[in-house]
C-alpha positions in Angstrom: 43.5 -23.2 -77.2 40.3 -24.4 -76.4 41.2 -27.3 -74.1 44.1 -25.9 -72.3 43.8 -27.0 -68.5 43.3 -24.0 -66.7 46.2 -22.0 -65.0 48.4 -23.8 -68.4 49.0 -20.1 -69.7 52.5 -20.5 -70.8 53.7 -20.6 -74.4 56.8 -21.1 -75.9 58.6 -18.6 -78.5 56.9 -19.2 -82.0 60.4 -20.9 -83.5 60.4 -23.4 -80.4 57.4 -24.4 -81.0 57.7 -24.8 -84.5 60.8 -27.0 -83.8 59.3 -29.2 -81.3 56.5 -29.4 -83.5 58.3 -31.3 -85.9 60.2 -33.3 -83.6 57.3 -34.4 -82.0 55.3 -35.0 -84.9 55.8 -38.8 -85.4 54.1 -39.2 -82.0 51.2 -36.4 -81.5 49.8 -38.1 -85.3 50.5 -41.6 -84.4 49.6 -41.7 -80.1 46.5 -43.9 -79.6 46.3 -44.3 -75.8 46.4 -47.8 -74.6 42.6 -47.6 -72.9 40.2 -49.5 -71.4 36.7 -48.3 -71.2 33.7 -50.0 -69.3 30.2 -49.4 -67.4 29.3 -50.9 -64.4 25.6 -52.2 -63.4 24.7 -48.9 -61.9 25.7 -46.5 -64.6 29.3 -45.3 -62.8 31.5 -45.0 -66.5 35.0 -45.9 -66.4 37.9 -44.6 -68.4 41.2 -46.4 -67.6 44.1 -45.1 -69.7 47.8 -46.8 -69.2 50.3 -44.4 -69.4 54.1 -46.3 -67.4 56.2 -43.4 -68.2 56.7 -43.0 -64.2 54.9 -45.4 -61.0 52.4 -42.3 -60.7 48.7 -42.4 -61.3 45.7 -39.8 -61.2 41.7 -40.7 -60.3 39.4 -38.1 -61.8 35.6 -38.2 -60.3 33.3 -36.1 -62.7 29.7 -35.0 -61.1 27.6 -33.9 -63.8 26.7 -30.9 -62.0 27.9 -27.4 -62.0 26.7 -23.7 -61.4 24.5 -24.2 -64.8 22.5 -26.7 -62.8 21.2 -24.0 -59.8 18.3 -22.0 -59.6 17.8 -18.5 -59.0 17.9 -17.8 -55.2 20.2 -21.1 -54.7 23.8 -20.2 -56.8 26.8 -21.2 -55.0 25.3 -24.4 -53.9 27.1 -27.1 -56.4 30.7 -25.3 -55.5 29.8 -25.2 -51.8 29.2 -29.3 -51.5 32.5 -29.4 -53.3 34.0 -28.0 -50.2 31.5 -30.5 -48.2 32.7 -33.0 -50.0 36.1 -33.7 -47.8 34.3 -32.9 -44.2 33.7 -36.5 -43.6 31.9 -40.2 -43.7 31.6 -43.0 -41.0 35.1 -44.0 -41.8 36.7 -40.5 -42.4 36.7 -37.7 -39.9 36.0 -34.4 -41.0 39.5 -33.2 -43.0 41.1 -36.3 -43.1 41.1 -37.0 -46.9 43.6 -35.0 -47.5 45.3 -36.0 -44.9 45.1 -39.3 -45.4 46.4 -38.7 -49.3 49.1 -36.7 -48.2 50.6 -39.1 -45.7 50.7 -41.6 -48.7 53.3 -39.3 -50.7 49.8 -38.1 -52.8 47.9 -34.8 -53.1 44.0 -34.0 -54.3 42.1 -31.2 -54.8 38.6 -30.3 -56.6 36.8 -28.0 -59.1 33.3 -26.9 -59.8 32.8 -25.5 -63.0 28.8 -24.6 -65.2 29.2 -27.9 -66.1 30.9 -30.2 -63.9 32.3 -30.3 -60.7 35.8 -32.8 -60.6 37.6 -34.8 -57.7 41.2 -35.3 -58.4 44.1 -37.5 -56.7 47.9 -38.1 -57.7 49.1 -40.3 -56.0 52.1 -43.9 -56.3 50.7 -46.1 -58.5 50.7 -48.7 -55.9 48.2 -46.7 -53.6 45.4 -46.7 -56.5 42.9 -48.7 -54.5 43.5 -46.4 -51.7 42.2 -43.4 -53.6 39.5 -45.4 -55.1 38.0 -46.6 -51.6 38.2 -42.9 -50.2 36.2 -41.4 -53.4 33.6 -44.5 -53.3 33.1 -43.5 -49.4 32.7 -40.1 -50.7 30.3 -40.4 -53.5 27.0 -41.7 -51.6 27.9 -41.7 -47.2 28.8 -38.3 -46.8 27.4 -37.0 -43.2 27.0 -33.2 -44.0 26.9 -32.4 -40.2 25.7 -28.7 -39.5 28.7 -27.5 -38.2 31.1 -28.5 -40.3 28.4 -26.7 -42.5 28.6 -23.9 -40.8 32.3 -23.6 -40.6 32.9 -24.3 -44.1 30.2 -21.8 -45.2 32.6 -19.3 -43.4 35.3 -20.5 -46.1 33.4 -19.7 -49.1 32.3 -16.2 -48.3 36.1 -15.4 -47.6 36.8 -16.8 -50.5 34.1 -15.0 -52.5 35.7 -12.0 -50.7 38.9 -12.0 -51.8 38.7 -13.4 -55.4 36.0 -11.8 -56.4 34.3 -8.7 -53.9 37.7 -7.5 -53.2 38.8 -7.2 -57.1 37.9 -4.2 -58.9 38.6 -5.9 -62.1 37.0 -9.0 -60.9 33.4 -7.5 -59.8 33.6 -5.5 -63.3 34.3 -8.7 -65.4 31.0 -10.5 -63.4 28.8 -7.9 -64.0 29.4 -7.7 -67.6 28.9 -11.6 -67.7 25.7 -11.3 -66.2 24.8 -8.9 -68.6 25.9 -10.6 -71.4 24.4 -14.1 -70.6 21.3 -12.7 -69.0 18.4 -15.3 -69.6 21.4 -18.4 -69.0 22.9 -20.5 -66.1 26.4 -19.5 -67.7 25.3 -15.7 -66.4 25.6 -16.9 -62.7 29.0 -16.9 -60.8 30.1 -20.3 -60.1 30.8 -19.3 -57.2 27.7 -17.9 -55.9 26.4 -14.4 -54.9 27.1 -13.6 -51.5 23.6 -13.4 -50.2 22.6 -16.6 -51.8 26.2 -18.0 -50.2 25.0 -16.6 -46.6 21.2 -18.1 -46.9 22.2 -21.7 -47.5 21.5 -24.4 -44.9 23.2 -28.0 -44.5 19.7 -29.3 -45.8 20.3 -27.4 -49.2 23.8 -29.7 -49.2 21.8 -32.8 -48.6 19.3 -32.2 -51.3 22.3 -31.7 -54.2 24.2 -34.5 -52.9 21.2 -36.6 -52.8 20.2 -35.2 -56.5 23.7 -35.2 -58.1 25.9 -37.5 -56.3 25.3 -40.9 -57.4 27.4 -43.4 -59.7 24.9 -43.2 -62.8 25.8 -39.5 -63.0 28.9 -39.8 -62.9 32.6 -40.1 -65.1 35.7 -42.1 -63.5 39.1 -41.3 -65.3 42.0 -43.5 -64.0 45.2 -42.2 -65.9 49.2 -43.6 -65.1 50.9 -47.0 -64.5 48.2 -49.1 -63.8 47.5 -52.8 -64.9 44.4 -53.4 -66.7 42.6 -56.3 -65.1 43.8 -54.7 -61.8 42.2 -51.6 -62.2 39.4 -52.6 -63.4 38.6 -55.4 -60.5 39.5 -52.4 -58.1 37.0 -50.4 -59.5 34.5 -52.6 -59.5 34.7 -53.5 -55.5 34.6 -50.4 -54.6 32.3 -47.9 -56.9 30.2 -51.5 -57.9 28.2 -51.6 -54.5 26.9 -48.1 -54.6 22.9 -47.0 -55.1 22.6 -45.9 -58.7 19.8 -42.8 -58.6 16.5 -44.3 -60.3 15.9 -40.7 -61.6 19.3 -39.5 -63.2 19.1 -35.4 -63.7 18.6 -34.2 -66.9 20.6 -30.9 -68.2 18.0 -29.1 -70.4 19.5 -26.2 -70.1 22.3 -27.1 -72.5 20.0 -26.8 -75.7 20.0 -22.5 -74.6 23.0 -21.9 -77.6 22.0 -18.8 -78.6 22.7 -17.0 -75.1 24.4 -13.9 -75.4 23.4 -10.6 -75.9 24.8 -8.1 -77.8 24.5 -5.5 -74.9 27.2 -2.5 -75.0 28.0 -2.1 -71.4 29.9 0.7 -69.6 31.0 -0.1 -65.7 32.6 2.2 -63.1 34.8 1.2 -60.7 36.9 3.6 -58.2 39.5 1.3 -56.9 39.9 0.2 -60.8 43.6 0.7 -61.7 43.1 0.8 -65.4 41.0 0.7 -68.4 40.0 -1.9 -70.2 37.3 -3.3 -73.2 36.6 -6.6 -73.9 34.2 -8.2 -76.2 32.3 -11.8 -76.3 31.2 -13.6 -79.3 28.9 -16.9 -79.2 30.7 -19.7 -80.7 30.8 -23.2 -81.3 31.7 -26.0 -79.3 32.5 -29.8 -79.7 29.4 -30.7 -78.2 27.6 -30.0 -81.4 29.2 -32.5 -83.7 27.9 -30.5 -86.6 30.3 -27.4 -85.9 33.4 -29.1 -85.2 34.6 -27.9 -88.5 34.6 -24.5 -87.3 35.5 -25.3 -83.6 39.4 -26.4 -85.0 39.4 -23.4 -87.4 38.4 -21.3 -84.4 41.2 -22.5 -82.2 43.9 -21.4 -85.3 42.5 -18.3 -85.8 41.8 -17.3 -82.3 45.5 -18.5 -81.6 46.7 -16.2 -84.7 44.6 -13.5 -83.8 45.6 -12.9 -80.2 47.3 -15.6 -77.6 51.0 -14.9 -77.1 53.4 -12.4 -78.0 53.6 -13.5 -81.6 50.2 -13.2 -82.4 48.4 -9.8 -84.7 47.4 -8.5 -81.9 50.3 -7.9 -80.1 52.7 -7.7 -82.5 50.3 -4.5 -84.1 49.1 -3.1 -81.1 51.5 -3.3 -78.8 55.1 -3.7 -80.5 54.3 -1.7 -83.8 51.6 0.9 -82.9 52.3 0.9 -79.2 48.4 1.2 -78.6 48.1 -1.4 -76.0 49.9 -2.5 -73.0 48.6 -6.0 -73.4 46.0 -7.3 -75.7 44.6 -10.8 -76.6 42.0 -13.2 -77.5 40.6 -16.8 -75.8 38.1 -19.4 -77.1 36.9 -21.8 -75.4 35.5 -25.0 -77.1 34.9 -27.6 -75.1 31.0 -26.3 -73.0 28.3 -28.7 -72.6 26.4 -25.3 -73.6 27.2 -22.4 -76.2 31.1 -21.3 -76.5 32.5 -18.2 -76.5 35.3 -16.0 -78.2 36.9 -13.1 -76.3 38.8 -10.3 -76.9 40.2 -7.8 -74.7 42.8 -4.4 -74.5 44.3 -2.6 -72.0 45.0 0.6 -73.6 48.2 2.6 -73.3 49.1 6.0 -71.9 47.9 8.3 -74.6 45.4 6.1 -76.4 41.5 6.3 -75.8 40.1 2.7 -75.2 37.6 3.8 -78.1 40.7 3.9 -80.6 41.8 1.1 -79.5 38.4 -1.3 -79.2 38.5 0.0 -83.1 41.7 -1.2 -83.4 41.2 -4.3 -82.0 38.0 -5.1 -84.0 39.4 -3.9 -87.2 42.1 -6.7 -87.0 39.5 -8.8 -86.3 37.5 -8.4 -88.8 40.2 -8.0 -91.6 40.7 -11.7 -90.8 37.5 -12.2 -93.0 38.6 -10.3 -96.6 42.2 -9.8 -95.8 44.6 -13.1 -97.5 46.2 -14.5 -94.6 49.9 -15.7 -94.9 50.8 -19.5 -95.1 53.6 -18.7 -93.2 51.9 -17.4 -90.6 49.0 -20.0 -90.5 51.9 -22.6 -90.0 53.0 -20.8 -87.1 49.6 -20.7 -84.9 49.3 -24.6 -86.2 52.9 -25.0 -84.7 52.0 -23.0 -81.8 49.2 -25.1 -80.9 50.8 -28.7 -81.7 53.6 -28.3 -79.4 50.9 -27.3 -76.7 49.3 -30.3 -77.6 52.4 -32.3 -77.4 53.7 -30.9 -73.7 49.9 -31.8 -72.6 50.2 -35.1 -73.1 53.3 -35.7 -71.3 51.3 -35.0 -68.5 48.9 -37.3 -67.1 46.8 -35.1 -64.7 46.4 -33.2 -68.2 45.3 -35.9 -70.0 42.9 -37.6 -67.5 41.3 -33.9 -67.3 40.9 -34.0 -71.0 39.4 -36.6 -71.1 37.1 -36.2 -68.4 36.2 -32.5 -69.1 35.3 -34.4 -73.2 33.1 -36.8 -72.2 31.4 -34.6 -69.2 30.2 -32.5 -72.1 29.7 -35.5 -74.3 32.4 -35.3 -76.8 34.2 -38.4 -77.5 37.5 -38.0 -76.3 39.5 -39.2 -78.5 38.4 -36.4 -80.7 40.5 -34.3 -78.8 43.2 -36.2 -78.1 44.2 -38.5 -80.7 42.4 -36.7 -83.9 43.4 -32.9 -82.4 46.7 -32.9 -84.8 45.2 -34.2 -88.0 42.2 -31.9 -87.5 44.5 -28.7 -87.1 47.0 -29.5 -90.1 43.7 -29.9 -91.9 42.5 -26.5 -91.6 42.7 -24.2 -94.7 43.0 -20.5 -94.9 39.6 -20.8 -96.2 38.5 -21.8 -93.2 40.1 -19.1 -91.2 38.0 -16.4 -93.4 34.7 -19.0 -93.2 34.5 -18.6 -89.5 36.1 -14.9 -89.3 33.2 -13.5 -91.1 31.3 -15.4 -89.4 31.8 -15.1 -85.4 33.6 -11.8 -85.4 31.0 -9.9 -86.4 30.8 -6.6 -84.3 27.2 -6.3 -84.5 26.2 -9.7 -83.0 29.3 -9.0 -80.0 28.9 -8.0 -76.3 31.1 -5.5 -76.1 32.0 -4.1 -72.3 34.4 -0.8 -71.3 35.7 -1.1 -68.3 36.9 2.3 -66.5 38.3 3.8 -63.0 35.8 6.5 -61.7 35.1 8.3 -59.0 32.3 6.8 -57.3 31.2 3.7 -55.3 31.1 0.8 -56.8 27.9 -0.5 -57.9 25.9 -2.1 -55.3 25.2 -6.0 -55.7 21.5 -5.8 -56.4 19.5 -8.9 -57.6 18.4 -7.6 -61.3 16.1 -9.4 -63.7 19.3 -10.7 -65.6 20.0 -12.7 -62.3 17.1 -14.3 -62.1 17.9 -17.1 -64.7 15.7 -19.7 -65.4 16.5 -23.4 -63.5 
């Protein structure tokens, strides 16, 4: 689904869904959230949505700034001031926001994405201004001191250790993304490459934060029981004093759609456990309002095609033809620049990955001439209405939709209010429309993934890292 919060992987069995579907139906066509939208004099935006179901609220800061905003030589540097970003003020000591949240019965974290990087509290309804002072603080009187620098630099290089230098699967999956998206800020880890990670200085903190860290380039979401006029004045005292930047950033960088690169890549890996293939198709997002037909035909067909147990895939390639030990397909819908469609196998025992990258692409593209069964159309509908539904019942959820939508300028509504209507809407016609067109083999990246004997490959800057600011 393309606006599934991340780490929400879990699906119910195709009948459950179908029956919450329709007992949740009255209220997924008819919920309009009770919102309040407004601007302040230096360009901070603010969506308040009222949501009383329990004395619980969630703050949402959106940056607009990511890893698509870096240069070559400087990657890393947006999701290292995130870690900055709770090592002090004048008024808080280094570590103590957390602190200070938790000892109020709340809990925060963050996220840096390509094109955003997010601040998050939940926290009792009645300590809302205290979350809003401590992000104000944040947003424009951060100290950056050099040794908290330092000692937080230490973080993120463990960290890019062990998620990413330390994964066999994970150091595969980046270079093909480089190799796919060479010429794009999308190529770039988010994270950063080490060497860029071990050059930066506390002065490259200060220059981001002074370039991206200001209230005109930037999204408040306040979601939970909250009052209105309360809110609003709270919001106003403490984000309306702050320095607007008279020289907001522009994101040119966005207009790069067409960005990947039908490249066929093989990589080796010793300490690789198992094959796999996986493909990538440019698609669509909701950014470009002229697509968004195909953007809610994508997110049926990708869901029939390949996420969860009852989708073609699986149900062919693992349960029937016992090809695969897992198999699947993603889309996401929601980037400030181009989308993408993946597909992926892990072939079984027995089976070469070519047969089964054959197989997998054949079902793909069959979705194009092949009729498609009402039945089964209903399904991936039900499928993704009943995620829809559970989404909204929580309010971290729907504050992140609704910041992650407007980041990349969609309305937000779009994908929250109009969501239902727009999938019912969707016609078998559509599903073959957009199968011929995005799952075309000859436009994909397509990337084998294998164990081998042999070092891995050494993490040398190549022209397709050298992306373009």
């Amino acid at each position: 689904m393309f606006w599934r919060l991340d780490g929400m992987n879990s699906r119910a069995a195709a009948g459950l869904a179908a029956l919450l579907c329709l007992f949740f139906a009255p209220r997924a066509q008819a919920g309009a959230l009770d919102a309040r939208e407004f601007t302040l004099d230096n360009g901070l935006r603010a969506i308040v949505v009222r949501e009383s179901k329990a004395p619980v609220v969630v703050t949402q800061v959106w940056y607009r700034t990511g890893g698509a905003d870096e240069i070559p030589g400087k990657s890393g540097v947006a999701h290292m001031l995130e870690h900055m970003m709770f090592q002090g003020t004048p008024t808080v000591p280094p570590g103590e926001f957390s602190k200070i949240i938790s000892r109020h019965g709340g809990d925060d974290n963050a996220a840096t994405s390509y094109d955003y990087t997010e601040y998050h509290v939940k926290i009792a309804a009645d300590q809302l201004e205290l979350a809003l002072k401590l992000e104000a603080d944040r947003m424009r009187h951060l100290l950056l001191r050099e040794d908290d620098f330092k000692t937080e630099n230490l973080v993120v290089r463990e960290e890019r250790r062990s998620r990413t230098d330390s994964d066999p699967d994970q150091r595969m999956m980046e270079q093909f993304r480089i190799q796919r998206l060479a010429g794009h800020p999308y190529g770039r880890p988010v994270i950063g490459w080490m060497r860029d990670i071990e050059a930066m200085t506390a002065t490259d903190m200060r220059q981001w934060y002074q370039r991206y860290y200001a209230p005109n380039n930037a999204i408040l979401v306040v979601v939970g029981d909250v009052e209105f006029d309360q809110a609003e004045a709270l919001i106003r005292k403490d984000f309306g004093a702050l320095k607007p930047d008279p020289n907001p950033p522009r994101r040119d960088w966005a207009k790069q759609r067409a960005a990947l690169k039908p490249v066929r890549v093989t990589l080796r890996d010793p300490q690789a456990k198992a094959p796999m293939w996986m493909a990538a198709a440019t698609a669509p997002t909701l950014s470009d309002a002229a697509q968004r037909d195909d953007v809610f035909a994508l997110d049926v067909l990708v869901t029939l095609l390949g996420d969860g147990g009852s989708s073609r895939l699986y149900r062919s390639l693992v349960l029937e033809k016992g090809m695969a030990i897992s198999v699947g397909a993603s889309f996401s819908g929601l980037n400030l620049g181009p989308g993408e469609i993946t597909l992926y196998g892990l072939p079984r025992e027995g089976t070469s990955i070519d047969a089964l990258a054959d197989a997998i692409l054949d079902q793909a593209k069959g979705l194009a001439t092949a009729p498609i069964a009402a039945r089964e159309i209903q399904a991936a509908k039900n499928r993704l209405l009943a995620d829809h539904v559970y989404g909204q019942d929580s309010i971290h959820q729907t504050a992140w939709m609704i910041g992650r939508m407007t980041i990349s300028g969609i309305p937000w509504r779009l994908g929250l209010e109009q969501y239902p209507e727009r999938i019912r809407a969707v016609t078998e016609a559509d599903l073959r429309r957009v199968a011929k067109r995005y799952f075309n083999p000859e436009s994909m990246a397509m990337g084998t993934f294998l164990p081998a004997a042999q070092k891995p490959q050494a993490q040398v800057r190549s022209a397709a890292e050298e992306f373009p600011g």
